[in-house]
N, C-alpha and C positions, 0 to 999 in steps of 0.2 A: 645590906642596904638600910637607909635611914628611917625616917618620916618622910614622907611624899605628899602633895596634896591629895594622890588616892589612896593613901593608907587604913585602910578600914573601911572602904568603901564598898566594895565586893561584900561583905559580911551585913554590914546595914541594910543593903537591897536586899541580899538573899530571907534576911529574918523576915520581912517583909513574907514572901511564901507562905509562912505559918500563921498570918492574922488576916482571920475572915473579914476586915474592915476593908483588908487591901483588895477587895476585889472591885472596889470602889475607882480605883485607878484606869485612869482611862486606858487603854490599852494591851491591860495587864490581861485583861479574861474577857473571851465574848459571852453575849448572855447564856449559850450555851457549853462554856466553860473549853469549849475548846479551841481556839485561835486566839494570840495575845502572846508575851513571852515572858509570864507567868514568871516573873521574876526571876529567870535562870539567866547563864552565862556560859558564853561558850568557855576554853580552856586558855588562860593567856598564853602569847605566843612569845617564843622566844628572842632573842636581839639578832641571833640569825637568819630566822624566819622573817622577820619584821625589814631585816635590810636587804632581804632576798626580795622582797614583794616593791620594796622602792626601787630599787636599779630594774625589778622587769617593768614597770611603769615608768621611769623614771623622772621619778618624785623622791620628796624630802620631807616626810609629814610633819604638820606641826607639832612640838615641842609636848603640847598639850595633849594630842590624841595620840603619838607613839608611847606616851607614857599609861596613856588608860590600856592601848593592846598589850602592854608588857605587864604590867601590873593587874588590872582586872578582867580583861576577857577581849577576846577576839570579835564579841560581838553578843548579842542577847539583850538583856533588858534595856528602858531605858526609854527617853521622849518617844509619845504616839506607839504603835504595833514595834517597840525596839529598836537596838541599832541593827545593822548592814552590818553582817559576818565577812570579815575577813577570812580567806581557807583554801587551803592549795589544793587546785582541782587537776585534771587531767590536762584541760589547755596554762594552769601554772595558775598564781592568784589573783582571788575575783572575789570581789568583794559580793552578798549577794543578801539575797530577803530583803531588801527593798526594792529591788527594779533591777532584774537580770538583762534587759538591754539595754544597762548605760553604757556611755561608751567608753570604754577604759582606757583606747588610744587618746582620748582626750587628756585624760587628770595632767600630763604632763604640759601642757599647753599654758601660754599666759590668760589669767585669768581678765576679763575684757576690762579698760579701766569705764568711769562712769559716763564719761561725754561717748565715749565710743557706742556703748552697751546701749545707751537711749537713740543714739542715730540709728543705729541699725533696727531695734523693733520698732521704734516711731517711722522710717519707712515701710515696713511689714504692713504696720498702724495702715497706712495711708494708701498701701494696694486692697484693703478690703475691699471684696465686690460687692453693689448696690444693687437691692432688686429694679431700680428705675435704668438702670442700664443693659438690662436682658428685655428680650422680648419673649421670654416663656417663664415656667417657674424653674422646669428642667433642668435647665441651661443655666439659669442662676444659681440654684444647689449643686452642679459640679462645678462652677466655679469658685463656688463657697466651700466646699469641701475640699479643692486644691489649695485654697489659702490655706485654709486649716494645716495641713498636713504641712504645706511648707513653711507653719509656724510654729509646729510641732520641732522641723528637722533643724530651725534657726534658734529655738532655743536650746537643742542640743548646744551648736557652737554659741551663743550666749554661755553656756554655765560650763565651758572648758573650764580644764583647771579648777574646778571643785569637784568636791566627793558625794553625792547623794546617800545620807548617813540615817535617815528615818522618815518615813511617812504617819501622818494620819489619817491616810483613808479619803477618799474621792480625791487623790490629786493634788492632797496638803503634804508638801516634802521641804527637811532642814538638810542646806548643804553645810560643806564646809570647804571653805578656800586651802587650795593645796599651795597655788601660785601667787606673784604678783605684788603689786603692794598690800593688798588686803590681805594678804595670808595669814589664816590663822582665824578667822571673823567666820559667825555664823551666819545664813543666810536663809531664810524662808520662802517659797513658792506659794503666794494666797491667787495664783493666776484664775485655780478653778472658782473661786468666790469674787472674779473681776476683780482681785487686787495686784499685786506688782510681783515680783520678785526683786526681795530688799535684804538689805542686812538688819542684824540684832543691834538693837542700840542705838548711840547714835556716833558722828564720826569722832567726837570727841573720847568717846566711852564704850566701843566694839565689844560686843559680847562675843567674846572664845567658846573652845567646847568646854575647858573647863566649868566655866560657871555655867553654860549653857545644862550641863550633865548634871551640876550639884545641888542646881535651883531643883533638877526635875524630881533625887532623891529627897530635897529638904519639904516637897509638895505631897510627894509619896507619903512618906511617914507622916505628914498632916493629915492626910485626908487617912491613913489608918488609922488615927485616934479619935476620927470621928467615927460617932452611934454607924451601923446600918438604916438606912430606910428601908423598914419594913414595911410589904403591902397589908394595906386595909381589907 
């Protein structure tokens, strides 16, 4: 095989490992050294494995991210606590270390287009319950609590047809479009900060996984050549 755009990619992270600077990355180490993924990699997986996992989902991954499992790893380092391992388990393959209850009959679904995706949470928006419309506090908080959950279960089918690929901790997750016309585009969840769930970029200039993966190793090795802050 040739040059790839991940060619040497795998070895760059991994050196990474060996420099006390890199512990500086954000979710390579927690402060107690244990949680993070520590710059490692799962094993990359082979082109039969990788076509076995799309026909049981039945998906067609993009171009860009069948090339990262075949060439650099199944999963492990990478934006926020790593990527979401691919790995054939007992019920077949599932992707997993970001969020063991996504829903995997979904990935093969059309992903929502943008008029649709805002009707349906902006009505969500619009059933919020008011405390001036109970007459206890009770009663308002289980009605508050049933929105909740059934805007929990509505953005499940909001993010059909993407792949939830890495978190950062309190509920900050980067998908990635499997379907649709957007396929192929990165997508962020800033829901728990009261922000949106939006894509990378803009529509002119969609950020893939590619760049989305190579910004986060070109960030990595900056910030290991930067000093440690030492405490005083």
């Amino acid at each position: 095989m040739g040059a790839t755009i991940w060619s040497g990619v795998r070895e760059r992270v991994e050196a990474l490992a060996g420099v006390d600077e890199a512990r500086q990355v954000f979710g390579a180490r927690s402060l107690s050294g244990g949680a993070g993924h520590h710059f490692r990699f799962m094993d990359p997986l082979s082109e039969a494995e990788v076509s076995e996992a799309e026909a049981q989902w039945g998906v067609s991954l993009p171009a860009e991210y069948r090339g990262f499992l075949l060439e650099v790893g199944a999963g492990g380092a990478g934006p926020g606590y790593g990527l979401s391992i691919l790995r054939r388990t007992a019920a077949g393959w599932l992707w997993s270390n970001v969020d063991l209850a996504m829903r995997h009959d979904y990935l093969g679904l059309p992903f929502l287009t943008g008029d649709e995706r805002w009707r349906v949470l902006g009505e969500h928006d619009d059933r919020q319950p008011l405390p001036s419309a109970f007459d206890d506090e009770e009663a308002y908080f289980a009605a508050y609590s049933a929105w909740m959950t059934a805007g929990d279960e509505l953005f499940d089918w909001v993010t059909r047809g993407a792949l939830k690929l890495s978190h950062e901790g309190c509920g900050y997750c980067y998908w990635l479009v499997l379907t649709g016309p957007e396929r192929g585009g990165m997508w962020r969840d800033d829901r728990p900060g009261d922000g949106e769930f939006s894509p990378l970029g803009t529509p002119q200039t969609p950020v893939g996984f590619a760049r989305w993966y190579l910004q986060w190793v070109e960030g990595a090795e900056a910030a290991a050549r930067r000093p440690l802050r030492r405490p005083r």
